[in-house]
C-alpha positions in Angstrom: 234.3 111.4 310.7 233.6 114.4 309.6 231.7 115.0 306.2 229.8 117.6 304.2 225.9 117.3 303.6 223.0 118.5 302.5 220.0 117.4 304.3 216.3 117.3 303.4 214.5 120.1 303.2 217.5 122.7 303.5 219.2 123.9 300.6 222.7 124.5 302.1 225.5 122.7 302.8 226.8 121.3 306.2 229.7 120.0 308.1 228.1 116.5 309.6 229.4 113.4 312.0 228.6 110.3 309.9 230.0 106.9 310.7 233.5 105.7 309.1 232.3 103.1 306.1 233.9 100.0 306.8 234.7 98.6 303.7 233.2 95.4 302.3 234.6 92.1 300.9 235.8 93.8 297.8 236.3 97.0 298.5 238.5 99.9 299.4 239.1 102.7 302.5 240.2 105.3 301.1 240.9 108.7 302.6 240.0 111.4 300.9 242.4 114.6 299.7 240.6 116.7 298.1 236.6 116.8 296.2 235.9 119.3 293.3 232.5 121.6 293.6 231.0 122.1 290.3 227.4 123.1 289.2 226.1 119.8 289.6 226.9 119.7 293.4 224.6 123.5 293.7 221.8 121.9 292.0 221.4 118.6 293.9 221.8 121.6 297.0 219.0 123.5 295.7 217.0 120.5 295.5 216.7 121.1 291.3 218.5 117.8 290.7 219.3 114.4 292.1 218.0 113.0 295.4 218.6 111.3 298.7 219.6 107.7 299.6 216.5 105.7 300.1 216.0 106.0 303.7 218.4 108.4 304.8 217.5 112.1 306.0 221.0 113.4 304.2 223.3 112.9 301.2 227.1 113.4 301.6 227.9 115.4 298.5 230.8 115.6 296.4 231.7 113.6 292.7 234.7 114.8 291.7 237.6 113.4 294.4 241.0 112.3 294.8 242.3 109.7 297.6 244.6 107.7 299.0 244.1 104.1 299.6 244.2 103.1 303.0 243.2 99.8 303.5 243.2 97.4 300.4 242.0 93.8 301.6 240.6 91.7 298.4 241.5 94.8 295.8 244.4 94.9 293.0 245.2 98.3 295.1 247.7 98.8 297.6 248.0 101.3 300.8 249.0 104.4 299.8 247.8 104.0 296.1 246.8 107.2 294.9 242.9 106.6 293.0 240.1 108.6 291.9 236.3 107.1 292.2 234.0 107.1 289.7 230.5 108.0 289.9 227.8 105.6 289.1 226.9 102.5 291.0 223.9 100.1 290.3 220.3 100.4 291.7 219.8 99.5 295.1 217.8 96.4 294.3 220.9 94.9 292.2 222.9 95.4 289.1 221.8 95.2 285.3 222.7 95.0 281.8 224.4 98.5 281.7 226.6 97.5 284.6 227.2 94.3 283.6 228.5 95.7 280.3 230.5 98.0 281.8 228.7 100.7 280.3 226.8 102.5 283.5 227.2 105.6 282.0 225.0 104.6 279.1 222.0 103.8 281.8 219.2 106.2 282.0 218.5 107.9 285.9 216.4 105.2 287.2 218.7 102.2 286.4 221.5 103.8 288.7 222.6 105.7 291.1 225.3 108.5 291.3 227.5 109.1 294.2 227.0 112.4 295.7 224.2 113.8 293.3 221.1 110.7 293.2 220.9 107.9 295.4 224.0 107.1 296.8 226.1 109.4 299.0 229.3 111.3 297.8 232.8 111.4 298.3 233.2 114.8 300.7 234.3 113.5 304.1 237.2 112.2 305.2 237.0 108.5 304.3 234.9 106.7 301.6 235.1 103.4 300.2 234.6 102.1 296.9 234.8 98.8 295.3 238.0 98.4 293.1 236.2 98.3 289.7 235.0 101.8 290.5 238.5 103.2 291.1 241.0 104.4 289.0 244.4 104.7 289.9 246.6 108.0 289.5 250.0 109.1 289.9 251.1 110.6 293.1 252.3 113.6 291.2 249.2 114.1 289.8 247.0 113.6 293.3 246.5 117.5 293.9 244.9 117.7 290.7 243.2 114.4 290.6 239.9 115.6 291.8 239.7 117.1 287.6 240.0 113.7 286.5 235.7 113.5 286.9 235.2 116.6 285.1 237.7 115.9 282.4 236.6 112.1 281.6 232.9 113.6 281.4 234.6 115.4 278.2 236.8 112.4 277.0 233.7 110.6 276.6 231.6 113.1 274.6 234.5 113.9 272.2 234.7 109.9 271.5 230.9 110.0 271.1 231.2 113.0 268.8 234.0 111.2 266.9 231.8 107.7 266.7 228.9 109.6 264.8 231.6 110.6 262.4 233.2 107.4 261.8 231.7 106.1 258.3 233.7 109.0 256.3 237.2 111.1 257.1 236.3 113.4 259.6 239.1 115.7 260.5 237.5 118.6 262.5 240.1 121.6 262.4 237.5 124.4 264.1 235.8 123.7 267.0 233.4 126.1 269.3 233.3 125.4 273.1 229.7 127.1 274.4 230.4 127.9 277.8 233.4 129.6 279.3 232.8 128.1 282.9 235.7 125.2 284.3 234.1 122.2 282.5 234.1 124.7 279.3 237.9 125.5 279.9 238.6 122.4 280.3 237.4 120.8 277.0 238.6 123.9 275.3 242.2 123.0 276.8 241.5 119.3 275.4 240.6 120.3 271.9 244.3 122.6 271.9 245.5 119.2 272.6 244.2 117.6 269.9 245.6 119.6 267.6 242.2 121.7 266.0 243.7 124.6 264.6 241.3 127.1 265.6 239.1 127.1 269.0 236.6 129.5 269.9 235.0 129.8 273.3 231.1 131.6 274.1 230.4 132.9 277.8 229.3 136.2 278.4 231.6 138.3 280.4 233.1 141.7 280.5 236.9 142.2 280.1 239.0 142.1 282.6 238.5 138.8 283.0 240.3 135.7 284.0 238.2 132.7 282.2 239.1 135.3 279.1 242.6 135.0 280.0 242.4 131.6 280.1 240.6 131.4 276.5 243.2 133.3 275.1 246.5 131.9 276.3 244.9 128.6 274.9 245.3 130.6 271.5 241.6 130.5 271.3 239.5 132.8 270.2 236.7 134.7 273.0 232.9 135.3 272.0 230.8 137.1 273.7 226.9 135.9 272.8 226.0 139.5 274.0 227.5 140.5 270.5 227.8 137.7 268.3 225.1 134.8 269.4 225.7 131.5 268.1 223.4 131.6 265.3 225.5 134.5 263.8 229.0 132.9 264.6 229.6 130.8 261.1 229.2 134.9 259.4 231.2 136.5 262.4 233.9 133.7 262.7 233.6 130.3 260.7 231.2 127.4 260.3 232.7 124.4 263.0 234.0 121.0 262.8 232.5 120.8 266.1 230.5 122.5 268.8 230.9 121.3 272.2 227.5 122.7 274.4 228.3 122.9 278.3 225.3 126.0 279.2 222.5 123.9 279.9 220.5 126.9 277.8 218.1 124.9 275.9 218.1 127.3 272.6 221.9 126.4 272.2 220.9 123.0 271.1 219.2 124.0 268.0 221.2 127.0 267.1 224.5 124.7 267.3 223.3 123.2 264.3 223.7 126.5 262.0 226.8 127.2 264.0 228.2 123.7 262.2 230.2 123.1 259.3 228.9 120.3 256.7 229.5 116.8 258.1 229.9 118.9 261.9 229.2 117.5 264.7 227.6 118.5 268.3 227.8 117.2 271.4 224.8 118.4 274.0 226.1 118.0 278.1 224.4 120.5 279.5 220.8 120.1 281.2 218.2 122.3 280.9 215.2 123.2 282.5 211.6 122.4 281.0 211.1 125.2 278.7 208.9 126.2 275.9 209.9 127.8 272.5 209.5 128.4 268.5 212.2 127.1 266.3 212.1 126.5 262.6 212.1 122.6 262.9 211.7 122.1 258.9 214.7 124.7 258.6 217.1 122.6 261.0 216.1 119.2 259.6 217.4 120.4 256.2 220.2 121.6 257.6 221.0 117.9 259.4 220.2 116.3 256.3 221.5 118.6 252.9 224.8 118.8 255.4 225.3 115.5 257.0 225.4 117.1 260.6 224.7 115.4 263.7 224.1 116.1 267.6 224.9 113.9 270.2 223.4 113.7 273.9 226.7 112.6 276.2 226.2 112.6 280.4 228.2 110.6 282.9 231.6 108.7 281.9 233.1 105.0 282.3 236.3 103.6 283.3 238.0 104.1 280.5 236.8 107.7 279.9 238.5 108.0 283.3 241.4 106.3 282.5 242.1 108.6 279.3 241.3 111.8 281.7 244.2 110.8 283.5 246.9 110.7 280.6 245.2 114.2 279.4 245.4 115.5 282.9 248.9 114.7 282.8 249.7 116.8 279.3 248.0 120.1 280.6 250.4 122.8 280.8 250.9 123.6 284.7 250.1 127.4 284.3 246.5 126.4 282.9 245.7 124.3 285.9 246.9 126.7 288.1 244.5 130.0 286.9 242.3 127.5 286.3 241.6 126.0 290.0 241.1 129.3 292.0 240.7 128.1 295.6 241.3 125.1 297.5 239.5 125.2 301.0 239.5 123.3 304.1 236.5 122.7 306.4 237.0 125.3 308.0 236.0 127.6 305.3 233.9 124.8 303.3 231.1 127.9 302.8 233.7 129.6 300.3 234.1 126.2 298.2 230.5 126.5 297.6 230.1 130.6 296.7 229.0 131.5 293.6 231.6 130.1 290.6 232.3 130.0 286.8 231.1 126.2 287.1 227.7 127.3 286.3 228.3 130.4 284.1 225.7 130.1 281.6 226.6 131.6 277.7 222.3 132.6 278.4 222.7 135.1 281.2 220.6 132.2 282.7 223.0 131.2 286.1 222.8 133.4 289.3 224.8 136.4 289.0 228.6 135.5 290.4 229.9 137.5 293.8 233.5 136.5 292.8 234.2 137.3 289.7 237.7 135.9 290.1 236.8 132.4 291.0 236.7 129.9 288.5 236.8 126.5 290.1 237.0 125.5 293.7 238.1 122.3 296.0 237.4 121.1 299.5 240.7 119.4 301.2 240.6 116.8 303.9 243.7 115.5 304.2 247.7 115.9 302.5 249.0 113.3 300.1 
């Protein structure tokens, strides 16, 4: 079958032959509809993050897919279920507490592996197979999308996270800041409309016209541009926030959400930066966590149920949003577009590669029809 790789020592993508997985006791086939691309899938490509299956000269990439079940010996599933995977699986030597919990996305990197990104190979060819614990079904009139369900759960669980660290006094966040206009930033910024905050802000860095500024403000939310107003300056420019949600992966962003926060705010740090040295005030911010009751939290990977909840928000998103917001859905043919240069990565720094495309937003490889 056919499948698309990255193999050591390149740092682009390829169409491959691997074999067909045939499924163990336990497990589903599933063939796959379509796999997401997202910034994640351009690092482990430029060899920045992530790593190969032990023994194995190429990973099959890909972490955010749809499916349909094709053969379900042994699983609750049945043939033409329509399921999403998710993405962690235990170390190769055997499972451990975190998966026997059910909490692998509370391991640290060397107690799993992640499919597609560190480890364990992905989800972009034509068939993969899972076991059913790792599998959430979907509704077939949700399967062309289903391949957001990764992205979004990755947000469902830093929103409860954010939530938890607010829990021992009413916490009833009306403003909330999104820092990063890329898809995953849309996409929580979408969520928050949801849940009923009554004013939203988003931060990228982009000149009008626009479409992720379109997007922003048919959400009813309100567009900041760091080049004019940085975060630090946004509480004088704007408001203080309930809660800051940081999807850059620019390191200063962690600190200067804290005097972007409202007392008792909360923020919730996905993105991952690179190693970098520089001077903050550290007495300053400590003063501000503690005279204010604030509070940061670190969220990365998602659960079951995380995935489970993406599915029901999935569901409510207004069709129009999904619809600017998924720009181009390729086949193999053209895989090289799925991977040019997207909003995925769009740092609020100015730190990401310049974008060819300034229309593309977010982008999908299909292998098959539902």
């Amino acid at each position: 079958m056919e499948a698309i790789v990255v193999r050591r020592g390149e740092t682009s993508p390829t169409v491959a032959e691997v074999p067909r997985p045939d499924p163990e006791p336990g497990e589903a086939l599933v063939r796959t509809l379509r796999v997401g691309v997202d910034g994640t899938d351009h690092e482990v490509i430029a060899g920045s993050h992530g790593g190969f299956p032990e023994g194995e000269d190429h990973l099959v990439l890909g972490h955010e897919a749809v499916g349909v079940v094709v053969e379900a010996d042994g699983t609750p599933f049945a043939e033409g279920d329509v399921v999403v995977p998710t993405v962690r699986r235990p170390p190769v030597e055997g499972t451990n507490e975190y998966f026997e919990r059910g909490e692998p996305d509370m391991a640290p990197p060397e107690a799993c592996r992640e499919c597609g990104i560190d480890g364990a190979h992905g989800f972009m060819s034509e068939y993969f197979a899972a076991p059913a614990e790792y599998l959430v079904p979907v509704p077939e009139d949700l399967a062309e999308w289903g391949f957001l369900v990764e992205p979004v759960s990755i947000s469902e669980k830093a929103l409860e996270h954010a939530a938890a660290s607010r829990s021992a006094f009413e916490w009833d966040p009306e403003s909330g800041l999104v820092l990063g206009n890329g898809s995953l930033g849309l996409l929580t910024l979408a969520m928050l409309d949801q849940r009923g905050y009554d004013r939203t802000y988003c931060l990228g860095r982009r000149d009008r016209p626009d479409p992720t500024i379109d997007i922003i403000e048919e959400l009813g939310a309100t567009y900041v541009d760091s080049r004019r107003t940085p975060v630090t300056e946004i509480p004088e420019a704007h408001e203080s926030m309930d809660f800051v949600y940081e999807a850059t992966g620019y390191a200063r962003h962690a600190f200067e959400c804290i005097e972007a926060l409202a007392p008792g705010g909360v923020g919730a740090l996905l993105g991952v930066p690179e190693p970098w040295d520089f001077e903050i005030d550290g007495g300053r911010l400590h003063k501000e966590f503690v005279m204010n009751n604030k509070a940061l939290v670190g969220s990365v990977n998602s659960n079951v149920s995380h995935f489970e909840a993406a599915v029901e928000t999935l569901a409510d998103f207004p069709s129009w949003f999904l619809d600017d917001l998924v720009t181009g859905v390729h086949d193999l043919g053209d895989y090289e577009a799925a991977f040019g240069d997207t909003a995925d990565g769009d740092s609020a720094s100015g730190e990401s590669a310049p974008r060819h495309d300034e229309t593309t937003i977010k982008t999908a490889l299909q292998f098959s029809q539902i």
